[in-house]
C-alpha positions in Angstrom: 212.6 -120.9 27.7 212.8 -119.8 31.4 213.9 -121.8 34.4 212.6 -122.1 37.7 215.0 -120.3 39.5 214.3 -117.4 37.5 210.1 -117.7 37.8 210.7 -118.0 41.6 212.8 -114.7 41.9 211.2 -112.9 44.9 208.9 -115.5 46.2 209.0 -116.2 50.0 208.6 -120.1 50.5 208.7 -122.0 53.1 210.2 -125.0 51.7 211.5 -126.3 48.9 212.2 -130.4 47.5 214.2 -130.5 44.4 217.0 -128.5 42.4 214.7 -125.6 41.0 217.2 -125.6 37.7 214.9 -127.0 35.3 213.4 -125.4 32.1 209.7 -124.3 32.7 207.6 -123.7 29.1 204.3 -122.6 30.5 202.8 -121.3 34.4 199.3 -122.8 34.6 197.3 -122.5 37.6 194.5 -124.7 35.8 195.5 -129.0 35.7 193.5 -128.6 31.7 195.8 -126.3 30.6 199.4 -128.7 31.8 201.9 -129.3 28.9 204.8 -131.2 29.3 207.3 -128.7 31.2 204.7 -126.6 32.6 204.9 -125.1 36.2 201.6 -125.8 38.0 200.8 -123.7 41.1 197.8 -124.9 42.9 195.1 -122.7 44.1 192.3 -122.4 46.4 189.6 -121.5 43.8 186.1 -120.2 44.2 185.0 -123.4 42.9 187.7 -125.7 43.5 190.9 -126.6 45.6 193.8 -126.9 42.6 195.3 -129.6 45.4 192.9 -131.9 44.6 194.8 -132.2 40.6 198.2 -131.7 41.3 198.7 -135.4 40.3 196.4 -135.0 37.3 199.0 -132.2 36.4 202.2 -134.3 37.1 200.7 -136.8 34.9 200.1 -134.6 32.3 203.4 -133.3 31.8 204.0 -130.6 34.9 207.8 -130.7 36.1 207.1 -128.5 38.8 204.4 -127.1 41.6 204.0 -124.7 43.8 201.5 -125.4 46.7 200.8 -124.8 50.3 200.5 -127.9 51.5 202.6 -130.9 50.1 201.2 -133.7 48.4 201.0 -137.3 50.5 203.0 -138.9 47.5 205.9 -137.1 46.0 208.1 -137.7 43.4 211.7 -136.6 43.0 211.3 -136.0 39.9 209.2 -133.1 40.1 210.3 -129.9 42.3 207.9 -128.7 44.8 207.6 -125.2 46.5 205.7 -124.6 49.4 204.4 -121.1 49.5 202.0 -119.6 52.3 199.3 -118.1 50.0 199.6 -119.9 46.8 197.2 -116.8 44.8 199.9 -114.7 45.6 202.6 -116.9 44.4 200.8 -117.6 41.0 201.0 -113.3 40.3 205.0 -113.1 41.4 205.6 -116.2 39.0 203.6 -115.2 36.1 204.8 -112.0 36.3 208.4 -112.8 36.0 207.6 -115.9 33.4 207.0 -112.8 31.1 210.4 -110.6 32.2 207.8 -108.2 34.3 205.8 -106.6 31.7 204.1 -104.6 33.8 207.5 -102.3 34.8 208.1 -101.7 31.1 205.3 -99.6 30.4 203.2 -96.7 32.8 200.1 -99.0 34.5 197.1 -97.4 36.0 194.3 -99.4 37.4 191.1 -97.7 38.0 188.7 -99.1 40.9 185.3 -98.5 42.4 181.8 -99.6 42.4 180.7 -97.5 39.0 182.6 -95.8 35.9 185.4 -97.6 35.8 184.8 -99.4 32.6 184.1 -95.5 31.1 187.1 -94.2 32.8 189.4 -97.1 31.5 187.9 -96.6 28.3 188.3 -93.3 27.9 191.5 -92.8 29.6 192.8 -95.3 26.3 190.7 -93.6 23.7 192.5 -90.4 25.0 196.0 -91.4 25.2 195.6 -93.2 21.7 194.6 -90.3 20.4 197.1 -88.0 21.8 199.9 -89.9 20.1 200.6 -93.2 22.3 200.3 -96.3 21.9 198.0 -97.9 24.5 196.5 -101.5 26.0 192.9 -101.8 27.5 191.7 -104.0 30.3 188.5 -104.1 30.6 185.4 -105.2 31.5 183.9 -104.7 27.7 187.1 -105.6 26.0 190.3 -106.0 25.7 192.8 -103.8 23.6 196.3 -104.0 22.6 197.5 -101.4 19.8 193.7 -101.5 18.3 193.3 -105.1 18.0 190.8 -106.2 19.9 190.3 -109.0 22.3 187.3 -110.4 24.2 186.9 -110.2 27.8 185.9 -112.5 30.0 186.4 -111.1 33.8 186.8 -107.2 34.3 190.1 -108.1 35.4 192.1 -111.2 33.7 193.7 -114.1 35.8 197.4 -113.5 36.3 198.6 -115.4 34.0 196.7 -113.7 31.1 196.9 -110.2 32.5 201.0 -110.6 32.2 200.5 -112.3 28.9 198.1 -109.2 27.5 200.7 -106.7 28.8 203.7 -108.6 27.6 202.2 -108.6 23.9 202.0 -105.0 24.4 205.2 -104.5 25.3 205.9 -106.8 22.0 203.7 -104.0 20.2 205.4 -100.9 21.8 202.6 -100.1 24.1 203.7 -96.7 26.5 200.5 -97.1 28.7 198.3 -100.2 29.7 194.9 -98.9 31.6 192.8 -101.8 33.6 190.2 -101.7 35.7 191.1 -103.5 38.9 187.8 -105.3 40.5 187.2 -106.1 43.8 187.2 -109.6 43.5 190.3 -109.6 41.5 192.5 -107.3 44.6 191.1 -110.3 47.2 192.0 -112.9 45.2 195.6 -111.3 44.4 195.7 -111.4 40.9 197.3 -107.9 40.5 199.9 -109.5 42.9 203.3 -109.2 41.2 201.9 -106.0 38.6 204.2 -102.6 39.3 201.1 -99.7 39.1 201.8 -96.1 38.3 199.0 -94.9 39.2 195.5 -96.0 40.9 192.1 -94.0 40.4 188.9 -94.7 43.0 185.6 -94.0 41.8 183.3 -94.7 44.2 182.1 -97.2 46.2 178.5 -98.5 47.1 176.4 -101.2 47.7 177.6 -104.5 45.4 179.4 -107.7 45.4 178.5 -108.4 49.0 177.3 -111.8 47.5 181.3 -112.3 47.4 182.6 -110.0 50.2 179.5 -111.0 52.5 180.1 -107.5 54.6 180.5 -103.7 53.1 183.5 -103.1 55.3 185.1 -106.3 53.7 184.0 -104.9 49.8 185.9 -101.5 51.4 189.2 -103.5 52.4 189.2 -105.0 49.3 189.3 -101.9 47.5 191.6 -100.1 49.9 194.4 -103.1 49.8 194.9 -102.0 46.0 195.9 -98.7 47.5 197.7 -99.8 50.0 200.5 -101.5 47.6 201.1 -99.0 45.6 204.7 -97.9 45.3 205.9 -94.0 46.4 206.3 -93.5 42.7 202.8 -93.9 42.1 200.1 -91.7 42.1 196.6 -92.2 43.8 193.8 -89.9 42.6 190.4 -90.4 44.5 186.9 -89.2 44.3 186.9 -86.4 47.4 182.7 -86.2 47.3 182.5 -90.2 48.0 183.1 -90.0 51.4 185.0 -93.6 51.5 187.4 -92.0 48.9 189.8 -90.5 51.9 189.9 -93.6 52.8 191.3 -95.3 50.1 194.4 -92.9 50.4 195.2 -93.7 54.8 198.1 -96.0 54.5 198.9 -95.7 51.1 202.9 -94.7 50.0 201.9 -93.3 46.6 201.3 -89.3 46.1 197.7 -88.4 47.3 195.4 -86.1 45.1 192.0 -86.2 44.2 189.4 -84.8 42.4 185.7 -83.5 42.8 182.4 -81.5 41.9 181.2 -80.6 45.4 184.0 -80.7 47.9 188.1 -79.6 47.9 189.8 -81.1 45.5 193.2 -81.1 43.6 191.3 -81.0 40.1 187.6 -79.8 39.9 184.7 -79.6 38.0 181.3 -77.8 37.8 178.5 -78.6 35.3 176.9 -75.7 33.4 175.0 -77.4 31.0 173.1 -80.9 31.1 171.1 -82.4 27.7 170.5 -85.8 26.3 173.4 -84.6 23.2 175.6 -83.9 26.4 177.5 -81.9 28.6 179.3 -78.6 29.6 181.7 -78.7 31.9 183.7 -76.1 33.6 187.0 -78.4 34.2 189.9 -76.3 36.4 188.2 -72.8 35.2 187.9 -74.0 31.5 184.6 -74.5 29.7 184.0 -77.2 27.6 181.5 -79.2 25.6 181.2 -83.2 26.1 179.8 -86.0 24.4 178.6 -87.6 27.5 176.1 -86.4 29.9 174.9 -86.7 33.4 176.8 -86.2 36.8 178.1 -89.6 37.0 180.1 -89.0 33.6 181.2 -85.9 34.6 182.9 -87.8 37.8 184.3 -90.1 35.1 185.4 -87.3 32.6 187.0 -85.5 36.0 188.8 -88.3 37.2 190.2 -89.0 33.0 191.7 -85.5 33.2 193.3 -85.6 36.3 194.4 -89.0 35.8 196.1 -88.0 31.9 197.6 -84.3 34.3 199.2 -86.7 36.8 200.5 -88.0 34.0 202.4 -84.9 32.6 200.2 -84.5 29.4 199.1 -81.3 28.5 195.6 -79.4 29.7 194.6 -78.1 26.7 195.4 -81.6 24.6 193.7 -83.5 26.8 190.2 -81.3 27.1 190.4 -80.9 23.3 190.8 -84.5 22.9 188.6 -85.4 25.9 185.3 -83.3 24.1 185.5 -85.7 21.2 185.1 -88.8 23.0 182.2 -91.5 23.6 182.4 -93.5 26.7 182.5 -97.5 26.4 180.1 -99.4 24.9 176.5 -99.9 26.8 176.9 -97.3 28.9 174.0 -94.7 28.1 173.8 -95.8 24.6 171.3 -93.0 23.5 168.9 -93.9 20.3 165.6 -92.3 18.8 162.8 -94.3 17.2 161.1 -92.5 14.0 158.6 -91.5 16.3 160.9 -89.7 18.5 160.5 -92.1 21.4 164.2 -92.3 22.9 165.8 -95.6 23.8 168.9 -95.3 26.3 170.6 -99.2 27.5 172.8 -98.8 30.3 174.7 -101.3 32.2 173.6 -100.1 35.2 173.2 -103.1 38.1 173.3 -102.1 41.4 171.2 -99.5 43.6 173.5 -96.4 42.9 173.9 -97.0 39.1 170.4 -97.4 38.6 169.5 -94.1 40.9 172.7 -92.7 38.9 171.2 -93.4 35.8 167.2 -92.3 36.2 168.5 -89.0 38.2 170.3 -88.0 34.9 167.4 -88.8 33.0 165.3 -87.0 35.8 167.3 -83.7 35.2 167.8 -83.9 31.7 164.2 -84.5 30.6 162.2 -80.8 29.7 158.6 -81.8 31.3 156.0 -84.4 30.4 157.9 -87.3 28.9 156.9 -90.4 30.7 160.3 -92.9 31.8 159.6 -96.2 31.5 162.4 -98.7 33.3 163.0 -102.3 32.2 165.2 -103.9 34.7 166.1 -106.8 36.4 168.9 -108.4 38.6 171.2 -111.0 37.7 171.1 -115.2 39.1 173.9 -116.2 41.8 174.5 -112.6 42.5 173.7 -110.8 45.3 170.2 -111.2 46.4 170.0 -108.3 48.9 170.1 -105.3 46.4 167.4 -106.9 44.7 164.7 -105.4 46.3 166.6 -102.1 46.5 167.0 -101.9 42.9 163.4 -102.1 42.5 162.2 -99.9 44.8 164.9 -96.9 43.4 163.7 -98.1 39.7 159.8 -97.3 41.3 161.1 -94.2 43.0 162.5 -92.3 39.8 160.2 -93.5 36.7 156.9 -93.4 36.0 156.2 -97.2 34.7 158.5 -100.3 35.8 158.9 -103.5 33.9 160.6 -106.4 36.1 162.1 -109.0 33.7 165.1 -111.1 33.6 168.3 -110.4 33.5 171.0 -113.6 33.5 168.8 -115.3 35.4 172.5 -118.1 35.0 171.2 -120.9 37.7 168.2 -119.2 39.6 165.0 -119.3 38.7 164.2 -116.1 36.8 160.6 -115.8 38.1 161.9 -116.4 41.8 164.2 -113.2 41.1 161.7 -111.4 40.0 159.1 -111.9 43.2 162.5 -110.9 45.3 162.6 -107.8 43.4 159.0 -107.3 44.1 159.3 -106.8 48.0 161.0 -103.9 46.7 157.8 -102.5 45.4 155.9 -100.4 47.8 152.1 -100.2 47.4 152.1 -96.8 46.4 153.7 -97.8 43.1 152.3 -101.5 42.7 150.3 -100.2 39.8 152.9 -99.1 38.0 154.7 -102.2 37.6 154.5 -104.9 35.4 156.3 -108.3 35.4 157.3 -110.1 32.5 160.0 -113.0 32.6 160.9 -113.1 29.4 163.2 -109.9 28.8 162.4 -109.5 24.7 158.8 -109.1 26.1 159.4 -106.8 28.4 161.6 -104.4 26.2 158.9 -104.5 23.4 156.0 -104.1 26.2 157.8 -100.9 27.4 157.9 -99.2 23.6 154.3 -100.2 23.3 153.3 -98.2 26.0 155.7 -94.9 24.9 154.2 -92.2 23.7 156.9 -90.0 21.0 158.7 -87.8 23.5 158.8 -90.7 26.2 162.4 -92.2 27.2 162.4 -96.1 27.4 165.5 -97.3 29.5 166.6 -100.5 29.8 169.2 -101.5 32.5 171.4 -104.0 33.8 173.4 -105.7 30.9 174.8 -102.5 28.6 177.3 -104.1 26.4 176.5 -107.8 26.9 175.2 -109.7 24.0 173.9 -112.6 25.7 171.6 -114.0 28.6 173.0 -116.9 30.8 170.6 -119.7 31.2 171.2 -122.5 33.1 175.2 -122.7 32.3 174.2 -121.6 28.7 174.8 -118.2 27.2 172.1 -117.4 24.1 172.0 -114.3 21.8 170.5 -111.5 23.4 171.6 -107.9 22.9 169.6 -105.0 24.4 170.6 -102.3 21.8 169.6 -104.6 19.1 166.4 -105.6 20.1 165.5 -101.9 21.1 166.0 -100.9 17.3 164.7 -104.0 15.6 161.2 -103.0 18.0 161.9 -99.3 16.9 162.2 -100.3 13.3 158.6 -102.2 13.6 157.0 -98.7 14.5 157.5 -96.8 10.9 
């Protein structure tokens, strides 16, 4: 049992009615979730103002609220705290409703447009399997000790992301990794977290459906580094050229890493194959599982990250050239007549150019690439185009399909997607709505040798429809269609 006083420690309000003494049992930023004794701070959702139910959560049991603006009826039987930015509030309260998880064990949050699901991913599969015990935050799943928990935003609401780490405290956890999204730095749900470390990918074009401007997607990003602490590191990706700027007014200790330009830690690649990758990492050569230029960035930035953290080199590489990255992210399979399937999460302009380049290189000569893709519904609608037109650029057949079409009218994504298309390359592309049709069109028209990739959802086992999620997984219906070819 906690009580108020305590939750509040370190927020700045501007006013307060009522004793703050009492016993709080739960902080609940949703009026569904109120119990009798719960703490309700009201937010100014995406979808909703949480002032519109603060009496629905008095009624329902809620002995105290924090809100920006006060109700016209009060009673005195509830405290109220008025607070300047509510979000805020809700990440310095959940955070100390849970004694400050976050302080207990070494945090690092990885951010950036791409790879930081893979670097997350693999930064946990490596410390697990040096020795630690480790919890995962991400956007495939979440992890404490092993046991695994589903995900549902790449980076939890407050609330649950102080409740994940506090069970791993509860589990002896020495490291927690998370990815840290955009969306999730604007709407201050790391507010109240005490980072160790912070890792920049990259950034490119995504999310403006949310930020509306790049430079705003950019501040977004950049504020994470902005509060980090001077015991923190902050490794960035020198060859993206917004990755110096991630590191201007940041406190932490700068380093970086990078294939191309100077760097703290770098990396060359000597070898490139569909098996993967050799890499020359700080002068030593070793072999990878994964492959392509954007996983070497990702395997870089995994090294670096585990040497900032005082492990040693040749654990970590050793370690490191066992791994697989996460789930859905250039998932590699080979139909009996050697036709080769890859599904990769890749959804926006630079993934999907990310992806096909890799293919590009990796491929010996003839082999035909044939790209399903499409672009998710209530998403941002400008990259549509763009995505086709860099899908049309680096393969030699295109399928347009649906993606989670979720609202939207999947046939009125698609015909955005086709402005994309220049007429050079009209003939090469199909359209087919339905996505299981499109997947199975594209294996019909592989020859054995061709490579078949299907983008945009990776490790999602659905498609939204119209608020409704149905069973759809890419993998599996690339190797039930393989299956039907022996």
């Amino acid at each position: 049992m906690k009580y108020l006083s305590d939750i509040i420690d370190g927020l700045a309000f501007t006013g307060l009615q009522g004793s703050a003494d009492m016993e709080i049992t739960d902080v609940v930023f949703d009026s569904r979730k109120v119990v009798p004794g719960s703490l309700f701070v009201a937010i100014h959702g995406t979808v909703s103002d949480g002032h519109a139910f603060i009496d629905q959560a008095i009624n329902d049991g809620a002995v105290a609220v924090i809100c920006e603006v006060l109700p016209a009826h009060v009673t005195g039987e509830v405290d109220f705290l008025m607070v300047a930015d509510s979000s805020v509030a809700l990440g310095i309260v959940a955070a100390n409703f849970y004694d400050n998880p976050s302080t207990k064990l070494k945090l690092v949050g990885v951010t950036g447009t791409n790879g930081k699901t893979t670097i997350a991913t693999l930064l946990y599969k490596l410390f697990s399997d040096l020795g630690y015990t480790c919890g995962l935050l991400s956007t495939v799943e979440n992890q404490v000790n092993g046991q695994v928990y589903a995900s549902t935003h790449t980076t939890p609401d407050p609330v649950d992301l102080n409740r994940f780490m506090n069970l791993m405290i509860e589990q002896g956890c020495d490291y927690c990794f998370m990815e840290v999204s955009s969306h999730a730095i604007a709407q201050h749900r790391i507010a109240g977290l005490t980072f160790a470390g912070g890792i920049f990918s990259n950034l490119t074009h995504d999310h403006l459906d949310y930020h509306k401007t790049f430079d705003s997607y950019l501040k977004a990003k950049k504020a994470f580094f902005d509060g980090l602490s001077a015991n923190a590191f902050a490794l960035t990706n020198s060859d993206d050229k917004n990755g110096n700027v991630m590191l201007q007014n940041t406190k932490a200790h700068k380093k970086s890493y990078g294939l191309k330009s100077m760097a703290d830690y770098k990396a060359r690649i000597m070898e490139n194959r569909f098996e993967g990758m050799l890499l020359q990492v700080d002068g030593e050569e070793v072999w990878f599982k994964m492959v392509g230029t954007f996983n070497a960035y990702n395997i870089l930035a995994v090294y670096a990250a585990a040497m900032l953290l005082d492990q040693d080199k040749t654990k970590i590489l050793t370690s490191l050239s066992k791994l697989t990255g996460a789930r859905g992210r250039f998932d590699y399979i080979v139909s009996p007549n050697r036709i080769i399937g890859i599904v990769d999460y890749a959804h926006s302009p630079d993934a999907v150019e990310n992806i096909l380049t890799t293919i590009h290189n990796i491929r010996k000569g003839n082999e035909k690439v044939i790209t399903v893709i499409g672009c998710g519904g209530d998403r941002d609608k400008t990259k549509r185009p763009i995505m086709a037109h860099t899908a049309c650029e680096w393969s030699d057949k295109v399928i347009l399909t649906s993606d989670n079409p979720r609202s939207e009218d999947p046939a009125q994504i698609i015909k955005e997607m086709e402005k994309g298309v220049d007429a050079a390359f009209r003939r090469h592309v199909l359209s087919i709505v339905d996505r299981r049709e499109a997947i199975k069109t594209a294996v019909m028209l592989a020859q054995p040798g061709d490579i078949v990739l299907v983008a945009g959802k990776g490790h999602e086992n659905y498609q939204e429809v119209k608020g409704v999620k149905h069973h759809f997984d890419d993998k599996e219906e690339l190797n039930e269609i393989f299956k039907e070819l022996v």
